[in-house]
DRENNU-130501 format. One line per 3 residues: number of its first residue (from 1); their letters; for each residue x, z, y of C-alpha. Coordinates in Angstrom, 3 decimals. Last residue first. Layout:
REM DRENNU-130501
NUM) a) X:Z:Y; ...
***
This chain:
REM DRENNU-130501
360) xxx) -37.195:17.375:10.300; -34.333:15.527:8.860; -32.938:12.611:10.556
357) xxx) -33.636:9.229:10.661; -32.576:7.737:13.318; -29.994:5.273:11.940
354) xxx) -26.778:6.086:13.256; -28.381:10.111:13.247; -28.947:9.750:9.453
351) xxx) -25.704:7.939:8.560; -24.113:10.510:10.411; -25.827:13.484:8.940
348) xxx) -25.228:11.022:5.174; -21.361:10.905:6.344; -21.268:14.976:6.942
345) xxx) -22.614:15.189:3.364; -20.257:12.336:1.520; -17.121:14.699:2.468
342) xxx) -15.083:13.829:6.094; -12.022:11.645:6.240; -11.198:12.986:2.887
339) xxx) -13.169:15.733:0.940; -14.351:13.195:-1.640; -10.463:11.885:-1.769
336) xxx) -9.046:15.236:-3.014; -11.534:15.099:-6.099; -11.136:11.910:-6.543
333) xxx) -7.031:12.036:-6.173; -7.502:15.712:-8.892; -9.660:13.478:-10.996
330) xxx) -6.824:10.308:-11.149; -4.191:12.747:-11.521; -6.343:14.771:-14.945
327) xxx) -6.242:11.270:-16.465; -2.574:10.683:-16.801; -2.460:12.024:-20.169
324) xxx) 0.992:14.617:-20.377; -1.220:17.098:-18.303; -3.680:17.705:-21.630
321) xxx) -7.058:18.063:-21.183; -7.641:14.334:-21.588; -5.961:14.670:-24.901
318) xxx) -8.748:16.341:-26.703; -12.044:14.237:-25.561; -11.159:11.083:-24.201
315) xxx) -14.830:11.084:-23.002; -14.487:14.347:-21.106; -11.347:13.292:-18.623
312) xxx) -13.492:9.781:-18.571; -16.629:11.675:-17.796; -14.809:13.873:-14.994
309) xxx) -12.903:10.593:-13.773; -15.978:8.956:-13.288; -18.258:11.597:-11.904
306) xxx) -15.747:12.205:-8.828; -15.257:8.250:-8.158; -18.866:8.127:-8.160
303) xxx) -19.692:10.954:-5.489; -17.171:10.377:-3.310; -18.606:6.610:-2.781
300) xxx) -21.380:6.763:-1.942; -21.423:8.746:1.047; -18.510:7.111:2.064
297) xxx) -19.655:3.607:1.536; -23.028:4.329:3.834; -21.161:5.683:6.957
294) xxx) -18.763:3.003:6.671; -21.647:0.661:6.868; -23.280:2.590:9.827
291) xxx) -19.629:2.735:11.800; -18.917:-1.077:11.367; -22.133:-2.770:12.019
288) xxx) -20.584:-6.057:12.484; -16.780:-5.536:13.575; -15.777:-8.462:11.432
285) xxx) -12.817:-7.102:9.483; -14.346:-3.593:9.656; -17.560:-4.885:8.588
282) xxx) -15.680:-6.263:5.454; -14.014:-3.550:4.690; -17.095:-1.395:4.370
279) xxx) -18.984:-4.184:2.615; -16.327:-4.481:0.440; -16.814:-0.533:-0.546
276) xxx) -19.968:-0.767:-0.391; -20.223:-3.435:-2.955; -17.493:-1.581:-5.562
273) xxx) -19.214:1.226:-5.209; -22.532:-0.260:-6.281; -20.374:-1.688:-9.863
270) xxx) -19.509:1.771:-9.877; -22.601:3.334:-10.585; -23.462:0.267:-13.080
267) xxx) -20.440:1.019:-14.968; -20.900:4.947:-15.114; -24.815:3.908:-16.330
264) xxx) -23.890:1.754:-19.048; -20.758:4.414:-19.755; -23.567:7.222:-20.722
261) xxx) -25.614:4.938:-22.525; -23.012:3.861:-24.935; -21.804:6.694:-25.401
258) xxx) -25.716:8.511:-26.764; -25.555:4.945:-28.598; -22.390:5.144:-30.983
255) xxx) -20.492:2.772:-30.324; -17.292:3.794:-28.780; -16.581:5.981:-30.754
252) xxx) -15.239:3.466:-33.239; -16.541:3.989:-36.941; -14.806:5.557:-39.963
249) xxx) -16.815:8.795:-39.395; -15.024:8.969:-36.508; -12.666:6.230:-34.832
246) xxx) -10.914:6.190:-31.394; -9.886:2.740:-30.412; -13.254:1.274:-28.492
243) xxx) -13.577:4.679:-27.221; -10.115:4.398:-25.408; -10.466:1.159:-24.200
240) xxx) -14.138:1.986:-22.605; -12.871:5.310:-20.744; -9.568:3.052:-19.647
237) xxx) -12.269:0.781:-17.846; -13.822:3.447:-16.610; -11.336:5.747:-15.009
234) xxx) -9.536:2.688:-13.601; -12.530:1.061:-12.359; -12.872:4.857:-10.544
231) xxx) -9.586:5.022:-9.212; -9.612:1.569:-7.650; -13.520:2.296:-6.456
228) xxx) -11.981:5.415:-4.779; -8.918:3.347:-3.111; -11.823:0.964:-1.717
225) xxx) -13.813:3.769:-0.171; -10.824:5.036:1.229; -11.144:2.170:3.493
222) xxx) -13.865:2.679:5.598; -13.033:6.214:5.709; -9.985:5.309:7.208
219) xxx) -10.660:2.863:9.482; -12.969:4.859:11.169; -10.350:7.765:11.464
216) xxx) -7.935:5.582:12.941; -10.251:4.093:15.402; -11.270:7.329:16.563
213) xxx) -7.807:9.105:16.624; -6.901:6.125:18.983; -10.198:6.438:21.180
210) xxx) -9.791:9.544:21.875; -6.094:10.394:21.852; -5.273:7.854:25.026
207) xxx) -1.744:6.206:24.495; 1.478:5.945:23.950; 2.797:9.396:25.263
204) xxx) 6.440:10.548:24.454; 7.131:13.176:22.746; 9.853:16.255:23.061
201) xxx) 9.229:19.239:20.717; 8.591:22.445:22.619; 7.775:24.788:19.512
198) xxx) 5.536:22.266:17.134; 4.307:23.163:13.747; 3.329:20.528:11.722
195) xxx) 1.210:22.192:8.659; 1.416:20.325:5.169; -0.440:18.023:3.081
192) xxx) 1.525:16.224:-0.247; -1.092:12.801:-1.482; 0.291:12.668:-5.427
189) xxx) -0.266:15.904:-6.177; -3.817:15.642:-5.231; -4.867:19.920:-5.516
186) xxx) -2.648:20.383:-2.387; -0.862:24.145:-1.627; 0.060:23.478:1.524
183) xxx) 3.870:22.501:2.724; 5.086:23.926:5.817; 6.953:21.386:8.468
180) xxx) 8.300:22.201:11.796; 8.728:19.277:13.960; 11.728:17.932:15.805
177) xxx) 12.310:15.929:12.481; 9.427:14.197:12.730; 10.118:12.691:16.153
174) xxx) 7.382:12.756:18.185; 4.866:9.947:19.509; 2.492:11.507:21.736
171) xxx) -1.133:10.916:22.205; -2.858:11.652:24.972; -6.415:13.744:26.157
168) xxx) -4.404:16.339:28.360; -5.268:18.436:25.313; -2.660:16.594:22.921
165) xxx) -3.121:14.644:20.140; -0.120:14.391:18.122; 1.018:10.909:16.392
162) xxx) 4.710:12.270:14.184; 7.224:9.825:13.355; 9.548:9.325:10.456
159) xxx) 6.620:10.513:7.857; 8.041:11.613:4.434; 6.740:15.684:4.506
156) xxx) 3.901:14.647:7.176; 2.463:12.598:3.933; -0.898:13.814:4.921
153) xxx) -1.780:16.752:7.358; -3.901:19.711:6.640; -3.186:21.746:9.450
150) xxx) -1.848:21.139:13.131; -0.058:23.870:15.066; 0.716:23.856:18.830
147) xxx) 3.310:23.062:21.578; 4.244:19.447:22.710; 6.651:19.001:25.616
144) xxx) 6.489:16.014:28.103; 5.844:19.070:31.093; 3.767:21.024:29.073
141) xxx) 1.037:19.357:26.495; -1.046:22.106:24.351; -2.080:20.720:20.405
138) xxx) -5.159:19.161:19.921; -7.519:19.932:16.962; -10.157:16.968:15.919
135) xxx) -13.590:16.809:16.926; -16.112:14.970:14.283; -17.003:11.334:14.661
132) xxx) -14.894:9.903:12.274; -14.636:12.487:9.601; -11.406:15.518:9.542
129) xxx) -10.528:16.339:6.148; -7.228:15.200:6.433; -5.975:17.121:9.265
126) xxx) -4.759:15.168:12.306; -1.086:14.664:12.914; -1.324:10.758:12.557
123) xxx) 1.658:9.600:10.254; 4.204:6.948:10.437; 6.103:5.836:8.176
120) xxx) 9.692:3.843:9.459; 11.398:1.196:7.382; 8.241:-0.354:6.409
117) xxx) 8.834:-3.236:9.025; 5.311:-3.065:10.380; 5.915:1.086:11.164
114) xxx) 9.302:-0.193:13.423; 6.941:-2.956:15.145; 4.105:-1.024:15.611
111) xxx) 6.101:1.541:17.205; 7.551:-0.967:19.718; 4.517:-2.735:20.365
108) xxx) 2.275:0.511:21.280; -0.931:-1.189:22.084; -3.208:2.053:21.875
105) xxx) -5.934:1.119:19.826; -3.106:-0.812:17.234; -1.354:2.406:17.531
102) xxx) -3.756:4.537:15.696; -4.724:1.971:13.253; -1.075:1.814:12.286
99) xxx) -1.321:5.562:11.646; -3.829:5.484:9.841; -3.843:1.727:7.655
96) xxx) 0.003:0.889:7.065; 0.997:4.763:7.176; -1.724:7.119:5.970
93) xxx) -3.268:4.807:3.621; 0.189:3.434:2.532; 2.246:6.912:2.218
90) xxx) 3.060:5.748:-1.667; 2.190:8.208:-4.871; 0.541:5.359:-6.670
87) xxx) -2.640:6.196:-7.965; -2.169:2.874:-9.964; -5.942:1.962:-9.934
84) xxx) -5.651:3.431:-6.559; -2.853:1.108:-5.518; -4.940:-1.303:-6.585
81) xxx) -7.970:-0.843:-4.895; -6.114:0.159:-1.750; -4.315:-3.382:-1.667
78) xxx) -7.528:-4.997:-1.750; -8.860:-3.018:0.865; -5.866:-3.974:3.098
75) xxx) -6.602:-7.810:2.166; -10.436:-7.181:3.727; -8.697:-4.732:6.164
72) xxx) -7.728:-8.084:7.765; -4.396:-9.860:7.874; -2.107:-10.688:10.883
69) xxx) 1.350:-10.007:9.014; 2.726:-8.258:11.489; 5.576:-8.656:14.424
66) xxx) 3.291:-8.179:17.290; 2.493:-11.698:17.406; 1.689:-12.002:14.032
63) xxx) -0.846:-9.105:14.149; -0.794:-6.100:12.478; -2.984:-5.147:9.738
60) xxx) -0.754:-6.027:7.052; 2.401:-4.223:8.696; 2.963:-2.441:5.730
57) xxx) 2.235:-4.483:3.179; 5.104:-6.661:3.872; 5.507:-7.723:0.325
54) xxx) 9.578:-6.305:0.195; 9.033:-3.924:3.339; 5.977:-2.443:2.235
51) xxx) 5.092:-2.486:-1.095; 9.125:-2.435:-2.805; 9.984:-0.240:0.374
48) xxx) 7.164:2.091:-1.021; 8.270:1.910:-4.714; 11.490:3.157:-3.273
45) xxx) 9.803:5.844:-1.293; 8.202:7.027:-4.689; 6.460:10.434:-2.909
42) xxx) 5.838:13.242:-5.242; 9.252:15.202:-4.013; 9.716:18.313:-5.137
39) xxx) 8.955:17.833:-8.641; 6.062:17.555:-11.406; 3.995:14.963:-9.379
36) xxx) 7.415:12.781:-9.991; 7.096:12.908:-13.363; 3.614:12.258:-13.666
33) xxx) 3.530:9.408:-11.163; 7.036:7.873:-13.748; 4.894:8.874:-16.732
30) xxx) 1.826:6.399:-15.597; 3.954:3.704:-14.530; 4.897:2.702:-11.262
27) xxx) 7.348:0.012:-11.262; 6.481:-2.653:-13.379; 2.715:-2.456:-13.828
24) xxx) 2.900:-1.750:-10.192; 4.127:-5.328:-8.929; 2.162:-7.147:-11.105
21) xxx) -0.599:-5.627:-9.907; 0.536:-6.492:-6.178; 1.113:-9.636:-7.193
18) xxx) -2.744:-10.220:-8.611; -4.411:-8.147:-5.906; -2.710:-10.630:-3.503
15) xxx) -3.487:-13.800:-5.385; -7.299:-12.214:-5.812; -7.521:-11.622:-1.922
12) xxx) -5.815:-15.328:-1.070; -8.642:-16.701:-3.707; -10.957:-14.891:-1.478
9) xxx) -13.017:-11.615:-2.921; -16.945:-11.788:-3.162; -18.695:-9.811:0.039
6) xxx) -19.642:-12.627:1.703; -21.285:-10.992:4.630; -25.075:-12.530:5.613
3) xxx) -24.469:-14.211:9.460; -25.296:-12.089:12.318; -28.859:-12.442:13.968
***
């Protein structure tokens, strides 16, 4: 019988959470994400060489012997909380966790290497939306040429290298610039999808796509949970400031019972998110029931991090309908989120078939 998981954070967890804070209170506030989800390029790449070259964030999950930092996704969860307390408009889910996930199940050193470094992003050419266990679109392999179109993928507009799945089961590194790239219209600003279209672009195969994209994908929704609870604790907890602050009828908002209630059960709601979501990094560190516990965070968690940035866009009342207030990013990246890696319905038919119990 495995041993209970301690899911309370490590002091090395809370030093890391406590940099990395640091870190964004300086260079990524509110009006710079707003300003930069206003233009043609949402992504803060020097933010992201700040993360992942200057901390080493981005090769986190690699070993030390491959050049990495040899860390669990217990420290990349932490990282995700805060970066989605911040929703910071950096390629790290997609690059340090997807991607890198990816090429971790094949044993690509040299990639691994360049993505570890930060200098290169990576991103795997499978649509957002797509869940763990469900198929994935290939594109058609012909003689070391890739041919095909792939929708709905993440941070393609910044990524230096493109993972393709292929239908003679591999996947192929290819050059992002020997890709075609069309933007899609994305309701998360701050997370740019578009369609890779590829006419006879060269790649070279570093692995099998089935049990890379599978990895990758696992990973993912494991970990997404924690970026959710950072956007939810941040919907809350600037929910509570503001109501403390805003008077009527020469009292603060914030305590007048029908409020109070409503927040009581927000905080307790996310309190439970934040234990899934450390259980989900946690059995990912461990590889102890990993696909039923993701399974469980991610149908929890969409749910909450939606309702918490609706009731804190409601709660601050006038100016949370404005764009200048940072609120209405955090419910568009909950909004985008419950639809990422699969929505909390297709996890509950897994969670349901994991555990035998499905409907009649």
């Amino acid at each position: 019988m495995s041993a209970q998981p301690d899911l309370l954070y490590s002091e090395e967890e809370e030093a890391l959470r406590a940099a990395l804070r640091d870190l964004l209170t300086d260079h990524c506030a509110p009006s710079d994400v707003l300003a930069r989800a206003e233009s043609d390029a949402p992504h803060d790449l020097a933010l992201w060489q700040l993360l992942g070259d200057g901390m080493g964030l981005a090769g986190l999950l690699i070993p030390e012997e491959q050049g990495g930092q040899g860390a669990s996704a217990r420290e990349a969860a932490v990282v995700l909380e805060e970066l989605g307390r911040a929703v910071a408009p950096v390629p790290y889910l997609t690059s340090a966790v997807v991607a890198t996930e990816a090429l971790l199940a094949c044993g690509d050193t040299e990639l691994l290497g360049r993505l570890g470094s930060g200098r290169t992003l990576g991103a795997l050419a499978v649509g957002l939306h797509t869940a763990p266990d469900a198929a994935f679109p290939v594109v058609r392999a012909e003689n070391g040429t890739l041919h095909g179109e792939l929708t709905g993928i993440a941070d393609a507009a910044v990524a230096d290298v493109l993972l393709v799945p292929a239908d003679d089961g591999g996947l192929y590194a290819v050059a992002a610039d020997a890709a075609a790239l069309t933007p899609q219209v994305s309701l998360d600003l701050t997370r740019p999808l578009a369609t890779v279209t590829l006419a006879g672009a060269a790649g070279r195969r570093v692995g099998d796509a089935e049990p890379a994209v599978r990895r990758a994908l696992r990973a993912a929704g494991g970990l997404l949970a924690s970026e959710q609870f950072g956007v939810a604790d941040w919907a809350l907890t600037e929910t509570v400031r503001y109501l403390k602050e805003r008077r009527q009828f020469n009292r603060p908002v914030g305590g007048f019972q029908a409020l109070k209630h409503r927040l009581a059960a927000l905080w307790l709601e996310v309190v439970h998110l934040r234990a899934a979501a450390r259980a989900a990094a946690d059995a990912l560190a461990t590889g102890e029931d990993t696909d039923i516990t993701v399974a469980v965070a991610q149908a929890y968690a969409a749910p909450v991090a939606v309702r918490a940035t609706e009731e804190a866009l409601q709660l601050h009342g006038g100016i949370g309908m404005t764009w200048e207030h940072p609120v209405h990013l955090y419910l568009k990246r909950a909004k985008a989120d419950s639809i990422a890696y699969g929505t909390a319905g297709a996890h509950r038919e897994t969670l349901a078939r994991l555990a035998d119990l499905q409907a009649p």
